[in-house]
Each structure stands twice: as structure tokens, then as C-alpha cells.
N, C-alpha and C positions, 0 to 999 in steps of 0.2 A: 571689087566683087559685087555681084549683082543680089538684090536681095532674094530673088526667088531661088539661087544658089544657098545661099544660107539657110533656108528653109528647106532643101534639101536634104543638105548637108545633117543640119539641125533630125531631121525626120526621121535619117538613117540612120544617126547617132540613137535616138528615141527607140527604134526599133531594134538597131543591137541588142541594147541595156535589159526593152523589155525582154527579147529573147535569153536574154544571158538570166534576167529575174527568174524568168517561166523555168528554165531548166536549172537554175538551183533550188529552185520550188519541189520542184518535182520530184530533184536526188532526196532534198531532207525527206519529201514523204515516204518515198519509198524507202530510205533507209529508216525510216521510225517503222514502218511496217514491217520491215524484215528482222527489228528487232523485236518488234511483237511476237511475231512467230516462231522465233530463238525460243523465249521466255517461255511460251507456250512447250515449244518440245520438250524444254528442260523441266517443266514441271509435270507433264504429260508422261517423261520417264521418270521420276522419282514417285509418282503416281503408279505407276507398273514397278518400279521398286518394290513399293509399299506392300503392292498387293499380292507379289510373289511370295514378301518372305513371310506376310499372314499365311497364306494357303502353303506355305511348309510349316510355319507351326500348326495351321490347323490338322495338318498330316500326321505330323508327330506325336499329337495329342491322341487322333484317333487311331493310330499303332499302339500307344500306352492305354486306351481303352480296351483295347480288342486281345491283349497279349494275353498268352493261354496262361501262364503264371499267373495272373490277377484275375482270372478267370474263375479259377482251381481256387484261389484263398478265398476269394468272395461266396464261392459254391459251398467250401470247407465252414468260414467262418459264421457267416454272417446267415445261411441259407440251413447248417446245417448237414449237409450232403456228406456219405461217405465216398473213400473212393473203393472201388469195388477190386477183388481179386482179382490175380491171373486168373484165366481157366487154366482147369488142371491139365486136357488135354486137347489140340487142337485136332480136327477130323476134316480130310480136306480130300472130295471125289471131286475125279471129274466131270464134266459136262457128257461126253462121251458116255459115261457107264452110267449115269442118272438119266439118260435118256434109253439106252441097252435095258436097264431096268425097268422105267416104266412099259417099254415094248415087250417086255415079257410078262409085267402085270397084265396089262390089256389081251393078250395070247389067254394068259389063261381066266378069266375072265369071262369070256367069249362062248 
């Protein structure tokens, strides 16, 4: 064999290997990065976990602030306040005849 054959030979062996290096190079990075970004989504939702089930306790707390019950005792207790009677009786015109009536005020009036 000739040696500028061997040195062929030799060159394209050289360049497979590099090739065959460069693209296992390449998978490790890319699969370290796609493990990165796993990592990140996974923590990115437990982060959105976190924060939903705050904003339902913060909900719930501000439903047990606002409930008229605790409302009434604190007014009762702590403020003082009575709670006032029914009215004795309720009076209810309508729109209609309150309007009939002021046009007959106004009529005489005139």
C-alpha cells in the first residue's frame, strides 16, 4: 500500500471520529438543556401551585371578614349598636299615582 493511501485512509478515519465526537457533543448539550427546561417548568408549576392555593386562602379569609354574621356581632358587641325594629307597617305607592299626584299638586298650584 501506498503511503499517501494511508494518509487517506488515516484522514477519513480522523474525520468520521471527529464527526461521530461533534454529534455526541452536541446530543449531551442539547439534552442537558432540555433537561433544564423540564426542571424549570416543574418548578414554574409548583410556583402556580403555590400561588393559586394562597389566593384561595386569601379568598376565604376575605369571605370570613365580610360575612354579615361577624358583621352584626362586632356592630352588637364591640361598637355597641342596637338592631332596630321591624316597622310597624310598610307603605308602598306606586310610581304611577306619585307622579298622578304630584300633577295634580302642580294643577292646583297654578
Amino acid at each position: 500500500m501506498k503511503k499517501a493511501s494511508k494518509i487517506k485512509r488515516l484522514g477519513g478515519v480522523f474525520v468520521v471520529l471527529f464527526t461521530c465526537g461533534a454529534l455526541i457533543v452536541t446530543y449531551v448539550a442539547l439534552k442537558k438543556k432540555c433537561d433544564d427546561l423540564i426542571k424549570q417548568k416543574v418548578i414554574a408549576e409548583e410556583e402556580l401551585k403555590n400561588q393559586n392555593t394562597k389566593q384561595n386562602n386569601l379568598f376565604a379569609q376575605y369571605q370570613n371578614l365580610i360575612c354579615e354574621e361577624r358583621i352584626i356581632q362586632i356592630a352588637l358587641d364591640e361598637l355597641g349598636m342596637i338592631i332596630a325594629d321591624p316597622p310597624v307597617a310598610v307603605v308602598t305607592i306606586d310610581k304611577k299615582q306619585v307622579a298622578d299626584l304630584h300633577a295634580l299638586l302642580q294643577e292646583q298650584y297654578e
